[in-house]
Every structure is written in structure tokens, then in C-alpha cells.
Z-matrix of the N, CA and C atoms (Angstrom, degrees):
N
C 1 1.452
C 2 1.525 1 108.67
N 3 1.546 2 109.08 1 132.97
C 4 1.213 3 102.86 2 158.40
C 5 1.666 4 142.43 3 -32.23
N 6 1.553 5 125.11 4 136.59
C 7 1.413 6 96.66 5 179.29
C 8 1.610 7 92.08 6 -107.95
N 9 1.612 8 84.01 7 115.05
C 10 1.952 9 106.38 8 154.93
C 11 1.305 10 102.71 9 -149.64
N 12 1.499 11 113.94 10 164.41
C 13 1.109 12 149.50 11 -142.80
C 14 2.155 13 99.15 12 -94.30
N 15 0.958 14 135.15 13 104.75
C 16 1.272 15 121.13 14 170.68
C 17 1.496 16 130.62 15 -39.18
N 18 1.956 17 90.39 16 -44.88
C 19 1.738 18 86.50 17 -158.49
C 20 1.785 19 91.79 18 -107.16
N 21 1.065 20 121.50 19 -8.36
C 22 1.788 21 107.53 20 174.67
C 23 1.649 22 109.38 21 -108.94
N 24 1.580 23 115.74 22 -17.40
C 25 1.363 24 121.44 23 166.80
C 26 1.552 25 101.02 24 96.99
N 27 1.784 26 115.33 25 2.52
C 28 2.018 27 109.75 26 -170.34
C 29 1.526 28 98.14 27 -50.04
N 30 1.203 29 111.35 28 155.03
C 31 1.660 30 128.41 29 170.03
C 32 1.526 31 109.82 30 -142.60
N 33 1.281 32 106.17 31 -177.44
C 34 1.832 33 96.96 32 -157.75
C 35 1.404 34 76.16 33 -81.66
N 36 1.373 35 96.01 34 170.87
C 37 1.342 36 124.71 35 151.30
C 38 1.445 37 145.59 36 -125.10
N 39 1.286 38 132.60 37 138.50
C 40 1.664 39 121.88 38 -154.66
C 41 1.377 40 125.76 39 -114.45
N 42 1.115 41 130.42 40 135.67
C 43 1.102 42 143.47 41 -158.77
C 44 1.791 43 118.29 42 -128.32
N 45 1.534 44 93.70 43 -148.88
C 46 1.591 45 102.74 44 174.69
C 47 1.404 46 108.63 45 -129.22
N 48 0.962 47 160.68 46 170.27
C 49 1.491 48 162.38 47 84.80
C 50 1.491 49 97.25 48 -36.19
N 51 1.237 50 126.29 49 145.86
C 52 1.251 51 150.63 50 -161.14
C 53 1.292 52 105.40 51 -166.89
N 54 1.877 53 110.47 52 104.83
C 55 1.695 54 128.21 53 -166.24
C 56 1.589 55 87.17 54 -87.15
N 57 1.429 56 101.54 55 -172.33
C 58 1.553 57 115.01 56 171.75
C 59 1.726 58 113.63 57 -89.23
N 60 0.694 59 99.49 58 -3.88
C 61 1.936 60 118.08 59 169.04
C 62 1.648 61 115.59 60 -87.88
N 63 1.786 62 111.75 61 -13.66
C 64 1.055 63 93.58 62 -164.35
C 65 1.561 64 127.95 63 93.92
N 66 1.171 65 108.18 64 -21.63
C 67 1.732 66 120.97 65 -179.69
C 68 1.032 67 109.80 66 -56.42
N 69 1.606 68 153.93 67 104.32
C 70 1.580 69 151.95 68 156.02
C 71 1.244 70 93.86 69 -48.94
N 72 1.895 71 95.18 70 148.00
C 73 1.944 72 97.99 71 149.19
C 74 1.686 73 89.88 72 -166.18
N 75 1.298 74 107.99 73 138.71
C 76 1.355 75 105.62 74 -175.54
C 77 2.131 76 118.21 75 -61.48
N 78 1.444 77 84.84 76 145.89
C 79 1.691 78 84.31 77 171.67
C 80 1.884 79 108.59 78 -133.00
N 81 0.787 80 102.45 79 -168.90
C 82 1.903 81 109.32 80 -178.18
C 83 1.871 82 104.07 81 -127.63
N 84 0.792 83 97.90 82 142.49
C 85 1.648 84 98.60 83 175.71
C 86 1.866 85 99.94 84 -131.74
N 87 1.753 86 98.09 85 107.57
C 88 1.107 87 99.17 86 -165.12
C 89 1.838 88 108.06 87 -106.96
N 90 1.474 89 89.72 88 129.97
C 91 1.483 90 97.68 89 177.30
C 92 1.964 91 112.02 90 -46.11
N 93 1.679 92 108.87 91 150.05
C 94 1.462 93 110.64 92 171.06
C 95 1.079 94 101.98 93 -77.77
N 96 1.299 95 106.70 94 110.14
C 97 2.008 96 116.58 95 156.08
C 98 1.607 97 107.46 96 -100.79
N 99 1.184 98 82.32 97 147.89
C 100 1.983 99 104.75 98 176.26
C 101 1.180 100 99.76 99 -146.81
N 102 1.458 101 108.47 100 148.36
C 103 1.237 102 140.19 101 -170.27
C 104 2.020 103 103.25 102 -84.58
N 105 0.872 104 129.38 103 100.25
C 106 1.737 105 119.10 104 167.40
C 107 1.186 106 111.53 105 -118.12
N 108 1.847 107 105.38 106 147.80
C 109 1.343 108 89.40 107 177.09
C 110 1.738 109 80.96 108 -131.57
N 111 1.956 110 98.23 109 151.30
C 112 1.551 111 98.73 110 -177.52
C 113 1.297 112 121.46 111 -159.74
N 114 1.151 113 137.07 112 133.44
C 115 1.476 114 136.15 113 -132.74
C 116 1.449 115 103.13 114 -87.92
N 117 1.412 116 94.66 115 139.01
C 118 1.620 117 109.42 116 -173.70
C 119 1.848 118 101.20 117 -114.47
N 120 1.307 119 101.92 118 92.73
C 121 1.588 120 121.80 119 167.76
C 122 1.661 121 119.32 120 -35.23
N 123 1.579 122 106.94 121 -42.73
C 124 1.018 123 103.12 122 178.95
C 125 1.661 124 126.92 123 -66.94
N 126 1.381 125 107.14 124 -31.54
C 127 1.377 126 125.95 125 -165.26
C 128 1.617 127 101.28 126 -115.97
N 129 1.246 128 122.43 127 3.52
C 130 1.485 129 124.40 128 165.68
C 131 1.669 130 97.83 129 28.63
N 132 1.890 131 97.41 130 73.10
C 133 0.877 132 107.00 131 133.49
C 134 1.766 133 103.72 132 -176.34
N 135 1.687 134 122.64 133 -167.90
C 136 1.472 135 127.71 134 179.29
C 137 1.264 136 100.08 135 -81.77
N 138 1.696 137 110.89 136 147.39
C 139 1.346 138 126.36 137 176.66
C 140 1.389 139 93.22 138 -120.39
N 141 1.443 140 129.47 139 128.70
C 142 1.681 141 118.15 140 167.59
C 143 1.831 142 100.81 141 -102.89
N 144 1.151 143 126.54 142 139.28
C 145 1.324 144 130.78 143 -162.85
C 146 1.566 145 98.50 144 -133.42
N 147 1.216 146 138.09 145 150.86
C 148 1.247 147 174.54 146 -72.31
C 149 1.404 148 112.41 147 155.26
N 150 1.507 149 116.48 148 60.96
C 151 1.684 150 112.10 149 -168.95
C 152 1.676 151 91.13 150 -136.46
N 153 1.912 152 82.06 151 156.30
C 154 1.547 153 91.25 152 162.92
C 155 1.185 154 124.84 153 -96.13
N 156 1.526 155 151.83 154 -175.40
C 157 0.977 156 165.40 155 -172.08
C 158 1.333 157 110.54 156 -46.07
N 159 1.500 158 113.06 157 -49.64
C 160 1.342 159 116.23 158 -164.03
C 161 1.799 160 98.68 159 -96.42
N 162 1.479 161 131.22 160 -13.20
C 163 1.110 162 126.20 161 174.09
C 164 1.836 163 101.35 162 -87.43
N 165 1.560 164 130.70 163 -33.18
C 166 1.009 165 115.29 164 156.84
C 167 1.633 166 137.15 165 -48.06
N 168 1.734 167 112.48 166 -37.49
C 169 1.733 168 129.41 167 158.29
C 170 2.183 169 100.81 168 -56.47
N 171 0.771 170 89.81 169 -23.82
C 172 1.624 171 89.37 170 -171.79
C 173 1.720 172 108.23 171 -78.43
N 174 1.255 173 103.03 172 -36.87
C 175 1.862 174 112.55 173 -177.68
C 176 0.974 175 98.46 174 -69.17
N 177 2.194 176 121.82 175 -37.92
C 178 1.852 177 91.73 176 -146.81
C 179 1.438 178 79.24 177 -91.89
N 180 1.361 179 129.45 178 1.54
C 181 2.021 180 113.26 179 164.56
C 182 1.203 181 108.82 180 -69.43
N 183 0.982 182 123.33 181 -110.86
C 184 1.444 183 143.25 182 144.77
C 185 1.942 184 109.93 183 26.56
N 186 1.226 185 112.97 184 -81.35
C 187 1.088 186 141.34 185 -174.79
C 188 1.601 187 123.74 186 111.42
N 189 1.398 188 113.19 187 -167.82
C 190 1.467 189 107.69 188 -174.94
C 191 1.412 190 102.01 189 -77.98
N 192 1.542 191 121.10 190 -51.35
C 193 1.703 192 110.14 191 -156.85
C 194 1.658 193 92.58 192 -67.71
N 195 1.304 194 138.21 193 -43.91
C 196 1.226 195 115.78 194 -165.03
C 197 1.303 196 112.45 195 -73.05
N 198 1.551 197 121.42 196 -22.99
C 199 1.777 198 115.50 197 168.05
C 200 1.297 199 106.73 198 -36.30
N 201 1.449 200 103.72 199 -70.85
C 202 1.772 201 120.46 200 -139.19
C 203 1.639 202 89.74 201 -78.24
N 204 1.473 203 123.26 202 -30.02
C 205 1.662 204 99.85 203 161.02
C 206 1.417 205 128.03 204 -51.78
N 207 1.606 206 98.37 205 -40.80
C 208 1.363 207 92.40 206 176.13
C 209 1.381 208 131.12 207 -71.32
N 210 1.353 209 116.63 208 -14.68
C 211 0.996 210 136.58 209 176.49
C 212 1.717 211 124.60 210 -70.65
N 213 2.047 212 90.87 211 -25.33
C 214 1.609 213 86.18 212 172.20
C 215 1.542 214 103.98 213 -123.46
N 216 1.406 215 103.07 214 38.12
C 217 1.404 216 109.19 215 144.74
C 218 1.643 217 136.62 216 -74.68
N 219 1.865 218 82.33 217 -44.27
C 220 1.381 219 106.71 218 165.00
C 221 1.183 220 118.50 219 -54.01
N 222 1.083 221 138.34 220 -8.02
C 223 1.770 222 141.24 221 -136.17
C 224 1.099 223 129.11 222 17.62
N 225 1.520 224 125.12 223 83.83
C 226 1.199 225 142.46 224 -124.40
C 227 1.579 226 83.12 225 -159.92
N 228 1.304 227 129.25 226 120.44
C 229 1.508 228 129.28 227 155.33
C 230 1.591 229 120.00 228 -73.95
N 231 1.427 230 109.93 229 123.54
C 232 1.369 231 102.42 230 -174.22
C 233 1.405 232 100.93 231 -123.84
């Protein structure tokens, strides 16, 4: 699976490697994903979600039910 972020959508991003010669060669700069899983009250039961760091800082604001709404705004199966 791709690594992106469920609830903010980050995806890698690409660049260069840059040797001491000057030599380009492409690289990926991949967002931190972590695996969480976290209970959804409404639906009495675990949701495991696919977020990065900064979409995990976003849940414990926010919370879970308004993540994973937002999340299936995106159209995103959760």
C-alpha cells in the first residue's frame, strides 16, 4: 500500500539525492505513517487508521468521530 496519510491525504514526496560530485538521482521523501487503531463510540466498535504524525496530533484535537467523518468525506473506506 501506498504510504499516505488517510485523514490529511500527505503522500511522499520527490526529490534528488545530491552526491558530493554533484551527481542527481531521484529519491522519495516519505511521509511518517503509523498504523492506529481507535474506538469509534458511535458504531461500538475499533477503527484501525493509516495516519501520519500530524493527522494523529489532529485526532487527539479534533477527536476520533470527527476524524473518520472527515475521512469519509474524502471517500476513504473506513
Amino acid at each position: 500500500m501506498s504510504a499516505h496519510c488517510m485523514l490529511t491525504g500527505a503522500r511522499p514526496g520527490f526529490g534528488n539525492h545530491i552526491s558530493f560530485s554533484h551527481r542527481r538521482t531521484s529519491r522519495r521523501f516519505d511521509p511518517n505513517i503509523q498504523s492506529r487503531r481507535y474506538w469509534l463510540p458511535s458504531e461500538g466498535r475499533y477503527v484501525r487508521l493509516r495516519l501520519s504524525v500530524k493527522g494523529i496530533r489532529t485526532v487527539d484535537t479534533i477527536g476520533v468521530e470527527a476524524a473518520v467523518a472527515r475521512i469519509r468525506a474524502r471517500g476513504v473506506k473506513v
